[in-house]
C-alpha positions in Angstrom: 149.8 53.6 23.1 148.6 54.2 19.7 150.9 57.0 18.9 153.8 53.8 19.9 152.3 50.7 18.0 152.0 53.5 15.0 155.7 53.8 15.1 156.6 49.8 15.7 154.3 49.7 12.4 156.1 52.4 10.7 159.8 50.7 12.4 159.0 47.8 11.0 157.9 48.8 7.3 161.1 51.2 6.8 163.0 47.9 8.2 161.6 45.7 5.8 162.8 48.2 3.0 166.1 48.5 4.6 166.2 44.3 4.7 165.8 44.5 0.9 168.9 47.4 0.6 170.6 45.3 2.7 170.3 41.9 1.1 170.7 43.1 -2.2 173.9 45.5 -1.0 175.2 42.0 0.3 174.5 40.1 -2.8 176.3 42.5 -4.8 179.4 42.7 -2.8 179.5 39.0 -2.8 179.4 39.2 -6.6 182.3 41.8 -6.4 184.2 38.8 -4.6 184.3 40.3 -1.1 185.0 38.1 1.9 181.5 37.3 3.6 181.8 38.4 7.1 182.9 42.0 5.3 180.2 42.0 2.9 177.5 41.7 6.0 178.7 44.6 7.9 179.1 46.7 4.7 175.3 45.9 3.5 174.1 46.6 6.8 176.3 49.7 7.4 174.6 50.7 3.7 171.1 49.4 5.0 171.6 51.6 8.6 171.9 54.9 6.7 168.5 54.2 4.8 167.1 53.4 7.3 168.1 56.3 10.1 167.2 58.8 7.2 163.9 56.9 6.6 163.4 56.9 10.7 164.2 60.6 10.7 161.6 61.9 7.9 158.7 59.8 8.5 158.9 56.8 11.7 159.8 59.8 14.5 159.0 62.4 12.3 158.9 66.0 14.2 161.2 64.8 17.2 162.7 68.5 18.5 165.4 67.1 21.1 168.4 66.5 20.2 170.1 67.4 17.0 170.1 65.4 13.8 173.8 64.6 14.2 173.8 63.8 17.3 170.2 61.1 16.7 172.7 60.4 13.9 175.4 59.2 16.3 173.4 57.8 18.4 172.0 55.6 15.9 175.1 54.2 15.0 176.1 53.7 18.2 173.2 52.0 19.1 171.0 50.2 16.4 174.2 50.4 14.1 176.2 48.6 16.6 173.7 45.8 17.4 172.9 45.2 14.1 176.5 45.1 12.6 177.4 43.0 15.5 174.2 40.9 15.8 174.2 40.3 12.0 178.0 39.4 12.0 177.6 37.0 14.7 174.2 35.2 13.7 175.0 35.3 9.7 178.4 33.3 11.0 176.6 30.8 13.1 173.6 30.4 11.1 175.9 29.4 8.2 178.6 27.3 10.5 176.7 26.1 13.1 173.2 25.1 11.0 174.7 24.8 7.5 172.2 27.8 6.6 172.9 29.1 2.8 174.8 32.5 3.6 171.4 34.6 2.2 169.0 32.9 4.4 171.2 33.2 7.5 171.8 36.9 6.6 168.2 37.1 6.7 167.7 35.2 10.1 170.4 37.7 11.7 168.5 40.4 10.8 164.9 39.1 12.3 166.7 38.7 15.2 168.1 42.2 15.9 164.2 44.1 15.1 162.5 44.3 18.2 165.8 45.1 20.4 167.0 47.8 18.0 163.3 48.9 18.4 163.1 49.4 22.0 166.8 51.4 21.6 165.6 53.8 19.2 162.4 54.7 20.9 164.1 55.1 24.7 167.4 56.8 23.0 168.0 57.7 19.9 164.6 59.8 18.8 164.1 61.1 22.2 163.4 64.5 22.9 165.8 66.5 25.2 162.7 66.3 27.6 162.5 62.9 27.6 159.1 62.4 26.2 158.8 61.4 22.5 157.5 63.1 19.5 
């Protein structure tokens, strides 16, 4: 139980980081002029990467199962999805639906997305090919 609350502390530290990639990713791409919805799935496609390399070299450090590429893949299929997804779909109705300025409802998409993409990349993604985690 400690070893997992270490590693929700640790999740959670390299995600605030990767909020600050991505928010400042998506600032500059809205300075560059790019459409909103593209410049959310870009900063947190940018914001993903740190994060899984961050994940890999200090939050599940040690995990021997399966392959980086394929922890990798699976991060982007899992926490990558959500989040792209999640932040696409909250971002929009947080600035639609509520009138949220686009920053702040960038920021409320990603609060929303922590504890799920959490849970995914403790049962999945760092697992060990025996099923018990590093």
């Amino acid at each position: 139980m400690k070893r997992l609350a270490l590693r929700w502390l640790k999740f959670n530290l390299v995600g605030a980081v990767g909020i600050a990639v991505q928010l400042g990713a998506f600032k500059l791409l809205l300075l560059a002029t790019m459409y909103y919805l593209a410049a959310t799935a870009l900063a947190v496609e940018i914001a993903v990467l740190h994060n899984f390399v961050w994940h890999e070299v200090w939050t599940w450090r040690g995990v021997s199962g399966a392959g980086r590429w394929t922890r990798l893949w699976r991060f982007h299929a899992a926490t990558g999805s959500i989040s792209i997804v999640s932040n696409v779909v909250f971002t929009m109705a947080f600035k639609n639906s509520l009138a949220i300025p686009l920053l702040a409802a960038n920021v409320m998409a990603v609060g929303v997305t922590a504890i799920l993409n959490f849970a995914v990349a403790e049962a999945w993604v760092f697992q060990t090919s025996k099923g018990l985690r590093a």
